[in-house]
C-alpha positions as CSV (number, residue, x, y, z in Angstrom):
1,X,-37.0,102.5,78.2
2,X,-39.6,102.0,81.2
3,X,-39.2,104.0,83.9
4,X,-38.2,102.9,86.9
5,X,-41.2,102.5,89.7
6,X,-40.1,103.7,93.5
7,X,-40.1,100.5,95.3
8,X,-43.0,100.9,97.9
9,X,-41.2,98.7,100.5
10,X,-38.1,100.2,101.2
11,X,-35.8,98.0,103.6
12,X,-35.5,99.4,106.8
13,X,-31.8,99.5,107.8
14,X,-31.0,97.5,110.9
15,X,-30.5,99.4,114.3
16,X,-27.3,98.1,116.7
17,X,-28.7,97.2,119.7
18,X,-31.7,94.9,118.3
19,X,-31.5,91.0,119.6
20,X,-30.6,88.4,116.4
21,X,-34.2,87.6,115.3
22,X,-34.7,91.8,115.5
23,X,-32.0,92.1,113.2
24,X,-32.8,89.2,110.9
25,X,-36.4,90.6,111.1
26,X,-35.2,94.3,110.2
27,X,-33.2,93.1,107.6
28,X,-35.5,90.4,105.7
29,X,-38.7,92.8,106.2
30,X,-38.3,94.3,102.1
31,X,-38.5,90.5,101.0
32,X,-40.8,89.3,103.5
33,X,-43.2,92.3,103.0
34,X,-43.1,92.2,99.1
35,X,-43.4,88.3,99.3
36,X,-46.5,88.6,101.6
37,X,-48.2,90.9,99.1
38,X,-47.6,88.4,96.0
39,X,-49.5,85.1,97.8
40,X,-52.5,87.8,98.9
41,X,-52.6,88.9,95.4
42,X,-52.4,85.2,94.3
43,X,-56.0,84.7,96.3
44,X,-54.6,80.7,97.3
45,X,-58.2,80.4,98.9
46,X,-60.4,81.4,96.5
47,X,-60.6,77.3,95.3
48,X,-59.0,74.2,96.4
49,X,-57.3,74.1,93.3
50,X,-55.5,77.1,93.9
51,X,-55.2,76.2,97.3
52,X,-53.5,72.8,95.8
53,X,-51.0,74.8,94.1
54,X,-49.9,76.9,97.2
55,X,-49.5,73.7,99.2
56,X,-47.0,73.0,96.1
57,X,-44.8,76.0,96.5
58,X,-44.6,75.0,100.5
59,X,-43.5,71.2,99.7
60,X,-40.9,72.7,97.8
61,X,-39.6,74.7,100.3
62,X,-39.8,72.4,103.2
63,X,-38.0,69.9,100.7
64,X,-35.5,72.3,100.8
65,X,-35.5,72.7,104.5
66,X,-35.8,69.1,105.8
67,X,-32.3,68.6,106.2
68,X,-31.8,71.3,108.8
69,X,-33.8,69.7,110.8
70,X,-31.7,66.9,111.4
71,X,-28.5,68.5,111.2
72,X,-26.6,67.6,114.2
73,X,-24.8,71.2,114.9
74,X,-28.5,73.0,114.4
75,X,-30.0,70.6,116.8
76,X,-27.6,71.1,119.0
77,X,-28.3,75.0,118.4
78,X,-31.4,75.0,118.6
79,X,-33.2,71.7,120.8
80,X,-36.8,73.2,120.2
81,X,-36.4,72.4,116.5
82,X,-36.5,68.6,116.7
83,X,-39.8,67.3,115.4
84,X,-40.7,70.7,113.7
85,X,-40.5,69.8,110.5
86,X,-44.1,69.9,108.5
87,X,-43.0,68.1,105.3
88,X,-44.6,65.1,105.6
89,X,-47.9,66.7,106.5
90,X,-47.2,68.9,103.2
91,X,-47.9,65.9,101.6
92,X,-50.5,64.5,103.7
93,X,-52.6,67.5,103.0
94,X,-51.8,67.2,98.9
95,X,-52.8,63.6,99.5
96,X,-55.9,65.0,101.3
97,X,-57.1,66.8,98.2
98,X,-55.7,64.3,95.8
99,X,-53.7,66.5,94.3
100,X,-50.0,65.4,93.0
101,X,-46.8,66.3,94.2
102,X,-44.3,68.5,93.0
103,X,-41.9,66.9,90.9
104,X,-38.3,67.1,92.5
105,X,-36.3,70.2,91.9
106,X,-33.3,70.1,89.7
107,X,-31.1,71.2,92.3
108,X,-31.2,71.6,95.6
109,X,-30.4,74.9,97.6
110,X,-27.0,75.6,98.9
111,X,-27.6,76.0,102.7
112,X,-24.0,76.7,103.4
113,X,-22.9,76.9,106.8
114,X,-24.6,76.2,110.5
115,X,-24.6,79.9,110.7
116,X,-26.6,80.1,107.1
117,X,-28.8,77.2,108.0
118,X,-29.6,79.6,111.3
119,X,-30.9,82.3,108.6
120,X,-33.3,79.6,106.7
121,X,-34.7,78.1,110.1
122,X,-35.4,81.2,110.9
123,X,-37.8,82.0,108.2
124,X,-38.9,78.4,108.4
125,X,-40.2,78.7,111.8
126,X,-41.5,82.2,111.6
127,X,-43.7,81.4,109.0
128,X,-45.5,79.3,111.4
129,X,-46.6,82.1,113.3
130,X,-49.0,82.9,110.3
131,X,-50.7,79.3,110.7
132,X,-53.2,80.4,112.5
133,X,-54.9,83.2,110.0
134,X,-54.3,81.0,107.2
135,X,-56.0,77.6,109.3
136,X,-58.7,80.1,109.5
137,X,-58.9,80.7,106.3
138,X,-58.6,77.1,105.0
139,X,-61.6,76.5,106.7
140,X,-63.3,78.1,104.3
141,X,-62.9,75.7,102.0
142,X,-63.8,72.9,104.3
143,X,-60.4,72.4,105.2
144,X,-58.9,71.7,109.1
145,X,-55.4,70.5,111.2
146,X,-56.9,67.0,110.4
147,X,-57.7,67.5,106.8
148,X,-56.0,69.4,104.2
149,X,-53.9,72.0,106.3
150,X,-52.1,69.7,108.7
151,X,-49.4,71.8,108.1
152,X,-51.3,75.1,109.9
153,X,-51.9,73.4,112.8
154,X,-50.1,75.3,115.8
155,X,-47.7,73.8,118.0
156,X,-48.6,71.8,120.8
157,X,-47.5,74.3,123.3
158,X,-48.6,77.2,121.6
159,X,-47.7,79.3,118.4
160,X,-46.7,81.8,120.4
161,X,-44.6,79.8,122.9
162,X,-42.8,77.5,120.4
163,X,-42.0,81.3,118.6
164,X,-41.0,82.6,121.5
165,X,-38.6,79.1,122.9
166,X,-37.2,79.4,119.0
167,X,-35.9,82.9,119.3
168,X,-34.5,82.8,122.8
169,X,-32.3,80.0,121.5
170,X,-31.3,81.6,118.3
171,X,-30.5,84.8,120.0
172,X,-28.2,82.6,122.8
173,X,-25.9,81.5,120.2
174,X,-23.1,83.2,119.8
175,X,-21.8,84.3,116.3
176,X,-18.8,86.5,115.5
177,X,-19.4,89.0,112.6
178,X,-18.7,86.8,110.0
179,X,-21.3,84.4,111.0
180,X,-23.7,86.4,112.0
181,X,-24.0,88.0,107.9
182,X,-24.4,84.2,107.1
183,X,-27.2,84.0,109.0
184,X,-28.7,87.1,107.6
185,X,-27.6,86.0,104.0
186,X,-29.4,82.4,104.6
187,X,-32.4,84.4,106.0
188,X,-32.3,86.3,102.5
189,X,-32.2,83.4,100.4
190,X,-35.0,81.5,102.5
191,X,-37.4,84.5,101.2
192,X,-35.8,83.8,97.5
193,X,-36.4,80.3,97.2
194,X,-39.9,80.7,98.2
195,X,-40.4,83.4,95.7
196,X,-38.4,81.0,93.2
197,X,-41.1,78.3,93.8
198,X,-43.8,80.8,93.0
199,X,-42.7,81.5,89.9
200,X,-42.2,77.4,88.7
201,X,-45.6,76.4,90.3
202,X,-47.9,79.7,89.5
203,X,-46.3,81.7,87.1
């Protein structure tokens, strides 16, 4: 029987006090930290062909996410979202390298409620915060925001002011306690599907 290995990221436990995105930080930072460590160990920019099947894994997920972003009751949530979505240019940059698409996933997520949907656009737009280090590192590969990593390129205004827009809205809404462990739970699953789409596109 193997032994059991100490986990090396243990999941802080979230404070009272902390502000929504705190708390959805606090309590996604075991998945988002282990998750982190898997694409560095993956090396995506060590060829464009690895790169290629990175931008795979992020058309899946943004397949997944596409509807939020025209879901009335999130919009109404959450204004700053409209015209955030980065699927299309997902595909523009696997068109850049002529690499194929994804085929289709059997089935779709389960986003659940507005207040799950809150969880997944969290992670959606947080990991634009990252674009900026990885744009950098596309470039190494003779890739740009025109050509190849459309999807990196940082927000008109700012990565750091789009961020920043993003989370004073999400922490204005008001959830009862019910809601507000949907939103965590849709955080949760955000963090799974991308590690599910590792593991059909990578291995």
């Amino acid at each position: 029987m193997p032994v059991p290995v100490p986990d090396p990221f243990p999941a802080p436990r979230p404070l009272p006090g902390l502000s929504r995105a705190q708390r959805l930080k606090a309590g996604t930072d075991h998945a988002h930290r282990r998750l982190d460590q898997r694409i560095l160990d993956l090396d995506i920019f060590r060829s464009r062909a690895a790169y290629a099947c990175f931008l795979r894994v992020q058309h899946r997920l943004h397949a997944d996410a596409h509807g939020l972003y025209a879901c009335p009751a999130l919009v109404q949530l959450l204004p700053s979202i409209q015209g955030r979505q980065r699927l299309s240019r997902v595909a523009c940059d696997l068109a850049d390298l002529d690499a194929h698409l994804p085929d289709p996933a059997p089935c779709a997520p389960d986003i659940g409620t507005p207040a799950h949907g809150l969880g997944w656009l969290y992670v959606m737009e947080g990991s634009a915060l990252g674009g900026a280090v990885l744009l950098k590192l596309a470039s190494q590969l003779g890739l740009h925001a025109d050509f190849g990593a459309r999807h990196l390129a940082p927000a008109p205004e700012g990565v750091a002011a789009a961020w920043r827009r993003f989370v004073a809205e999400l922490d204005a809404i008001i959830l009862d306690p019910q809601q507000e462990a949907a939103a965590l739970q849709g955080a949760e699953a955000a963090f799974a599907r991308v590690a599910h789409h590792l593991d059909a596109e990578l291995g």
